[in-house]
C-alpha positions as CSV (number, residue, x, y, z in Angstrom):
1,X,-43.6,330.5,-91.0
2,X,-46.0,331.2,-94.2
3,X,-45.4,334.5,-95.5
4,X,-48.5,336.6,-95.8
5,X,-48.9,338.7,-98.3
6,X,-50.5,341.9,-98.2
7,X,-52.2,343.5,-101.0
8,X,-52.1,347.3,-101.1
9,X,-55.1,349.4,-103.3
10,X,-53.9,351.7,-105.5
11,X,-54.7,355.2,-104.7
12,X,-57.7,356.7,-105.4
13,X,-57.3,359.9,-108.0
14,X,-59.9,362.6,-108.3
15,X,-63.1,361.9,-111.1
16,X,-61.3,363.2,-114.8
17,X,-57.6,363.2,-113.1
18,X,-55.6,362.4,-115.8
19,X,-51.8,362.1,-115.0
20,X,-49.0,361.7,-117.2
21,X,-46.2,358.1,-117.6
22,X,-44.0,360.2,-115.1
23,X,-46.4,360.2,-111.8
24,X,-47.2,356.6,-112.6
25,X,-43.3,355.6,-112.0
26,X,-43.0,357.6,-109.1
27,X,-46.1,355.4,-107.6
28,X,-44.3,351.9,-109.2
29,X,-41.3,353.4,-107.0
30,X,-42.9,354.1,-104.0
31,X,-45.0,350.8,-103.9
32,X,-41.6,349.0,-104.3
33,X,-39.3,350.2,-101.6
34,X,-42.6,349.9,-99.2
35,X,-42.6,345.6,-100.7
36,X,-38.8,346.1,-100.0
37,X,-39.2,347.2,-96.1
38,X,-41.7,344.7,-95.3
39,X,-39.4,341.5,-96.8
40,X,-36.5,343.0,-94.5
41,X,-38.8,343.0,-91.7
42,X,-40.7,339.9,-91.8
43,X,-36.7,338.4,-92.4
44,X,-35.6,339.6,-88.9
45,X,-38.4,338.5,-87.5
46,X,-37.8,334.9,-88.8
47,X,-34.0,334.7,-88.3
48,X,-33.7,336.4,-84.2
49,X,-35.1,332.5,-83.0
50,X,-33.0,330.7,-85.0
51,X,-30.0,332.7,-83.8
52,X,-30.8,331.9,-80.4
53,X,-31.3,328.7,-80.7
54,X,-28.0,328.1,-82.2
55,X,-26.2,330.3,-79.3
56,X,-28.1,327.9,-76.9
57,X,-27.2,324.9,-78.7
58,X,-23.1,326.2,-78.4
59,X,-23.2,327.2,-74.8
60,X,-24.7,323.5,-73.9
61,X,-22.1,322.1,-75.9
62,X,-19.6,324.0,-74.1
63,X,-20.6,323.1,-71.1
64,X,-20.7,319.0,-71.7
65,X,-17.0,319.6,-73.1
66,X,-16.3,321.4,-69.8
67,X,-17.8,318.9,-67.8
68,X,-15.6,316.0,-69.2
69,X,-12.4,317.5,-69.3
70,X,-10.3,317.5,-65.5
71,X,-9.8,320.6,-63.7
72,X,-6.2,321.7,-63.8
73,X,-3.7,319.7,-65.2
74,X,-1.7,316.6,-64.4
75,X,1.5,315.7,-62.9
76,X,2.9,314.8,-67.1
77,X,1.0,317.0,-68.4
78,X,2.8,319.9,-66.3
79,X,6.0,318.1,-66.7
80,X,5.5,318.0,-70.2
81,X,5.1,322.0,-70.3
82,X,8.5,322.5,-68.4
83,X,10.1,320.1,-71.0
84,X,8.4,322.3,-73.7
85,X,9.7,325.9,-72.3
86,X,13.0,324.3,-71.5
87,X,13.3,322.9,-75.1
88,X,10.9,323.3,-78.3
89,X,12.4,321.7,-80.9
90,X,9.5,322.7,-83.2
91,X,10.6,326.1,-82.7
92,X,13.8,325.5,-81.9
93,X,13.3,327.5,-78.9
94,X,14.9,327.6,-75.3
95,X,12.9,329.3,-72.5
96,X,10.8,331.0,-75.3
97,X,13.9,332.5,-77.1
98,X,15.5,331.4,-80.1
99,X,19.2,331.5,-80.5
100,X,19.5,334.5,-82.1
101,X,17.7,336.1,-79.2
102,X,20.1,334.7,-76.7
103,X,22.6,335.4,-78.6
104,X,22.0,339.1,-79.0
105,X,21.0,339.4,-75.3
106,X,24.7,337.8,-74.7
107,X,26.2,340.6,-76.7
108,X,24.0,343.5,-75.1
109,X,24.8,342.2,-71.4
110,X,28.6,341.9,-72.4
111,X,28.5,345.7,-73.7
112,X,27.2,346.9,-70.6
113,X,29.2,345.2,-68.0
114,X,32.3,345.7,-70.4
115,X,31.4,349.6,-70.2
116,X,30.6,349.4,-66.6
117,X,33.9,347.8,-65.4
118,X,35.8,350.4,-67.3
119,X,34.2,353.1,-65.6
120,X,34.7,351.7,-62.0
121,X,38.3,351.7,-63.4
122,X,39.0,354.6,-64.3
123,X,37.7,356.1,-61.0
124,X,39.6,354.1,-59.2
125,X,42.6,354.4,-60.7
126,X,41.9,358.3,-61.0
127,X,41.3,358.1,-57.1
128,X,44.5,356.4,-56.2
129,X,46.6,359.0,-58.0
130,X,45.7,361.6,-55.5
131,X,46.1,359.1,-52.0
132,X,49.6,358.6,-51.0
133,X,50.9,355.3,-49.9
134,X,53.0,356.5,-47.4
135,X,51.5,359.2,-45.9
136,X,47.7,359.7,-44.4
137,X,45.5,362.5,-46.0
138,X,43.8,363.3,-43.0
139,X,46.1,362.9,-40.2
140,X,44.0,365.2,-37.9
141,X,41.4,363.1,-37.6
142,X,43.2,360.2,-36.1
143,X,42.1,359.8,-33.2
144,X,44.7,359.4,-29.6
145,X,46.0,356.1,-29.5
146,X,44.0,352.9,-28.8
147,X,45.1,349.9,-27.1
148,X,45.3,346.5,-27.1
149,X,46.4,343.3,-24.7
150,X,47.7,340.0,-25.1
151,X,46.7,336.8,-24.4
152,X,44.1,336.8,-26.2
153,X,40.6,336.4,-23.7
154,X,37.3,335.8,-24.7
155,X,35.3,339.0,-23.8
156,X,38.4,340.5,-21.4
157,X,37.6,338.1,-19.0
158,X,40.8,336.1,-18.0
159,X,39.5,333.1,-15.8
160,X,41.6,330.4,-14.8
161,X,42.3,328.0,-11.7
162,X,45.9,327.6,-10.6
163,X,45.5,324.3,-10.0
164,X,44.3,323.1,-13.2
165,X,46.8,323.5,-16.2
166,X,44.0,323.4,-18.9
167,X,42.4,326.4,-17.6
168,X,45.1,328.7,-18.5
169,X,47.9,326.9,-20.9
170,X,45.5,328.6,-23.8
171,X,47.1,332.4,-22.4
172,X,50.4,331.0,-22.3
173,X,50.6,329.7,-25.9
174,X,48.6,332.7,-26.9
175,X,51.9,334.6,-25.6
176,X,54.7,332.1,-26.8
177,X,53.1,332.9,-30.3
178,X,52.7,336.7,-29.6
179,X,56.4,337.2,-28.7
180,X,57.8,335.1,-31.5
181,X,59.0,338.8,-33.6
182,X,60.5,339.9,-30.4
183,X,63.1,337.1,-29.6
184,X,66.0,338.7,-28.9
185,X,68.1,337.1,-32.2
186,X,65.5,338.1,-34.3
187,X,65.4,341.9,-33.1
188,X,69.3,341.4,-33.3
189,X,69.4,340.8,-37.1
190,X,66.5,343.0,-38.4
191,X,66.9,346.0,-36.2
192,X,69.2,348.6,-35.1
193,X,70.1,349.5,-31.4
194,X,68.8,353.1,-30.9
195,X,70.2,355.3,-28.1
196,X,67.0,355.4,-25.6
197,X,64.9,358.2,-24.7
198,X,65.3,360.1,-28.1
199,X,62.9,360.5,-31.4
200,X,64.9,357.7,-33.6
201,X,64.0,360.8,-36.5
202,X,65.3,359.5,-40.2
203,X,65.6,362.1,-43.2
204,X,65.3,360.8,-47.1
205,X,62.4,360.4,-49.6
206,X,58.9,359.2,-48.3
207,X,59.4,355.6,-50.2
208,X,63.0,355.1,-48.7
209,X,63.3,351.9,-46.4
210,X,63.5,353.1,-43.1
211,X,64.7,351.5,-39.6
212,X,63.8,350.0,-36.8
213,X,64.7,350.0,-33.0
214,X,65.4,346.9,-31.3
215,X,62.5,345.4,-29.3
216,X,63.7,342.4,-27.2
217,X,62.0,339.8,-25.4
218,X,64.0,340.1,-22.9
219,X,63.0,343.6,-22.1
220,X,60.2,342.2,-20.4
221,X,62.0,340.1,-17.7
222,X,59.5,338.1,-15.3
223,X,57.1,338.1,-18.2
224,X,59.2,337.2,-21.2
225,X,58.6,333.4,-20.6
226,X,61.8,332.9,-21.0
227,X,62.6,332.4,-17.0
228,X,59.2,331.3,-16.5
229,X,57.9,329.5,-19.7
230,X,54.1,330.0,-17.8
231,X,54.4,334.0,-17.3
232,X,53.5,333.8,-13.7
233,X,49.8,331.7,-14.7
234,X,50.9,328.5,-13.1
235,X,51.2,330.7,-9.6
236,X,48.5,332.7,-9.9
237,X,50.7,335.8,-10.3
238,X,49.7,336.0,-14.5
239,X,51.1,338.6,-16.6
240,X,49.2,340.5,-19.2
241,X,51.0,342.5,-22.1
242,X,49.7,345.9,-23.2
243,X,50.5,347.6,-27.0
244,X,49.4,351.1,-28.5
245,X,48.6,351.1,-31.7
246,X,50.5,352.3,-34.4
247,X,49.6,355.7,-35.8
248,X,51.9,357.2,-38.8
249,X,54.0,360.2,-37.6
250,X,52.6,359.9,-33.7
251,X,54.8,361.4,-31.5
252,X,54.4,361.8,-27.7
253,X,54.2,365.7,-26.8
254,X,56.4,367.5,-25.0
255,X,59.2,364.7,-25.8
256,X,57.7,362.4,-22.1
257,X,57.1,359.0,-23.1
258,X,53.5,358.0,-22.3
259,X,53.5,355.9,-19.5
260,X,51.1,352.9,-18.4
261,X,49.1,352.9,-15.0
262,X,46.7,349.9,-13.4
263,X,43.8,349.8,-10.8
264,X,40.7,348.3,-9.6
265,X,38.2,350.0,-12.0
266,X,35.6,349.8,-9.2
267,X,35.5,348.4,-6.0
268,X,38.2,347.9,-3.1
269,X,41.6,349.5,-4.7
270,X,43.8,346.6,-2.1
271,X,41.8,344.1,-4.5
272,X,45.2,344.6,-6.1
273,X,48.0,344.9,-3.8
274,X,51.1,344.6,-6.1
275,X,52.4,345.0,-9.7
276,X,55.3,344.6,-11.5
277,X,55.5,346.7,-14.8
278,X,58.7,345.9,-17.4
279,X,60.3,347.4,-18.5
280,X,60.4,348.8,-15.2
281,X,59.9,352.8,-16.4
282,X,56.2,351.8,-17.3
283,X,56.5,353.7,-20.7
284,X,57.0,353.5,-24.3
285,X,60.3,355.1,-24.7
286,X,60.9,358.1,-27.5
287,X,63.2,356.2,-29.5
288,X,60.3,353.8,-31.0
289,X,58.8,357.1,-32.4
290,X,57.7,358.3,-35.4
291,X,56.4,355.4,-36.8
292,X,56.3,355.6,-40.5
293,X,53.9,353.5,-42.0
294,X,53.9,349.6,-42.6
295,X,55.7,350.5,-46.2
296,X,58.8,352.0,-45.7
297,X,59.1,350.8,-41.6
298,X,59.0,346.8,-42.5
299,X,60.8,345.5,-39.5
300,X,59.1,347.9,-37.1
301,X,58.1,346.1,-33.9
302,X,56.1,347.8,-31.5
303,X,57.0,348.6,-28.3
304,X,55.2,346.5,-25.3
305,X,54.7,347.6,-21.4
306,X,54.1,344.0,-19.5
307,X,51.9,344.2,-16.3
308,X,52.9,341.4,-13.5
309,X,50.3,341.0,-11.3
310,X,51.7,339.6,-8.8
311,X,49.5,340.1,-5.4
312,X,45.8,339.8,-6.7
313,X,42.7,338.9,-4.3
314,X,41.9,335.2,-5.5
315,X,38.8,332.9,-5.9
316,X,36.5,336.6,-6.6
317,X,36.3,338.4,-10.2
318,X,38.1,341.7,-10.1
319,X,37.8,344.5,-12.3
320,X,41.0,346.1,-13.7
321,X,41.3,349.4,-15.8
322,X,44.9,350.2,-17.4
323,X,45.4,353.4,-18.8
324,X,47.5,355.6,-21.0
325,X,48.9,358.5,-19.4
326,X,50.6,361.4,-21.2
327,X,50.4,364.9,-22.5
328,X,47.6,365.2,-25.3
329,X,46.4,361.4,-24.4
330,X,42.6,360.9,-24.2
331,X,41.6,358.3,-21.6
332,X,38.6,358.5,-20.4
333,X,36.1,358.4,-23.7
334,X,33.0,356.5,-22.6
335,X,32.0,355.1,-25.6
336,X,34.9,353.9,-26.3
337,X,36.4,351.6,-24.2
338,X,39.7,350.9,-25.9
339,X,41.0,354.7,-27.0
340,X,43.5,355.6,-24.5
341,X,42.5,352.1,-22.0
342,X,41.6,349.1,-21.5
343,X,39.3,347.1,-19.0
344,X,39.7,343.4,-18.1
345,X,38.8,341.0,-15.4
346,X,41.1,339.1,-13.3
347,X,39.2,335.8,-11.7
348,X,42.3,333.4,-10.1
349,X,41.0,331.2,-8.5
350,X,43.1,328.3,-6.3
């Protein structure tokens, strides 16, 4: 583009104006920044194109680049990244952190977890200082005495067929292995015989051994398996051992031992005709009470009421409900099927 120049008339004074040096400069000034905004302005005007041009000519270019390069990466080329965040040996750098990094974040994580355990340790050792070993804090709110059965049934449901073996030898070795700690030359050695029907009570300090009342296998006659090794099972007549649980200083009120009682739940009551309980009282006698705690009482046994049932309706599933039955016993909780009771099926079927 030509530059055109433009020629600008001096200004026009007055006939006989004379004027001084002074008010010629101030023109000369004037007519020079006016030169000075019009060179400025014709500049722009010649430089905007050319700046477009060139931002046209880079977006193209960008766009050919673009156009050859793939979309995304490749399989190496990823693999190649991994390598490179894994290890940069330019950097010397391991997933983006240098070994100094690590190996402060080592000692900050050690700090913390060194603090933290010490802590938790302190608590708990604070916290066992004020439980005692031997004694419950909160004995009131045990609840009454649960209970439990052996052999061991899937469910409660004992279901067997006389005249198959395989269908109930599983009960009978569950038994053989429950009464092992109740043979009577074990009781013999470890435990004491206690005079029956009174609280076996022993004075001394709370961490003093204390002892135990014998418990033989032989209390349990018909279903001790030691007269018949199948407790009644290969007759159809089985026999089914019951157990309270232990609770530390329980005592039965009113010095009456609880006592154990059986019957149809629900249904005909001549489902069941006959049975035999053994010891024959049907009770957990006093002298197997106060129990005191697994730590001082090591050779305690507890005390077992066997039920022989020995006329049952065969070949038809019937419901059975034992219960505990004494002063201050709870039995009949409905939530809770084992706190003073149990409930089982009997299915023999021949």
């Amino acid at each position: 583009m030509r530059r055109q120049l433009r020629f600008r008339r001096a200004p026009t004074l007055p006939h006989g104006y004379r004027y001084s040096l002074d008010d010629q400069d101030d023109l000369n000034q004037d007519y020079l920044a006016d030169e000075e905004e019009e060179g400025e302005e014709e500049a722009r005007v010649i430089g905007i194109p050319h700046l477009e041009e060139e931002e046209k000519e880079e977006e193209q270019k960008e766009d050919e680049e673009g156009q050859d390069q793939p979309s995304g990466y490749t399989w190496w080329q990823k693999l190649q990244l991994i390598s490179e965040y894994l290890w940069d040996p330019e950097q010397r750098m391991s997933l983006a952190r240098t070994g100094q990094s690590c190996s402060l974040i080592l000692v900050i994580y050690f700090f913390f977890y060194a603090s933290l355990a010490a802590v938790i340790t302190v608590c708990m050792y604070t916290l066992f200082l004020t439980i005692n070993p031997y004694l419950p804090t909160f004995t009131e709110r045990v609840k009454p005495p649960g209970v439990m059965i052996r052999p061991f049934a899937q469910s409660l449901n004992f279901n067997f067929n006389v005249s198959e073996p395989d269908t109930w030898q599983h009960y009978v070795i569950s038994l053989n292995g429950f009464l092992q700690g109740y043979n009577d030359s074990l009781q013999e050695e470890m435990n004491v015989d206690c005079p029956p029907g009174q609280y076996f009570i022993q004075d001394g300090d709370e961490d003093e051994d204390k002892k135990a009342c014998q418990f033989k296998r032989s209390f349990l006659k018909n279903c001790s398996g030691l007269e018949d090794p199948t407790f009644g099972y290969s007759t159809g007549q089985p026999c089914i051992l019951l157990k309270m649980n232990r609770i530390v200083g329980f005592r039965p009120e009113l010095g009456d031992p609880v006592k154990v009682s059986c019957k149809v739940q629900r249904g005909d009551e001549n489902d069941i005709r006959s049975i035999n309980y053994y010891p024959e009282s049907a009770s957990f006698d006093l002298r197997y009470y106060p129990y005191y705690g697994k730590l001082t009482h090591v050779n305690y046994t507890s005390p077992l009421v066997a039920m022989h049932f020995t006329d049952v309706v065969k070949n038809q599933v019937v419901p059975v409900q034992c219960q505990l039955k004494g002063k201050g016993i709870i039995n009949d909780v409905i939530n809770d099927r084992f706190v003073g009771r149990v409930i089982f099926t009997l299915n023999i079927e021949t």
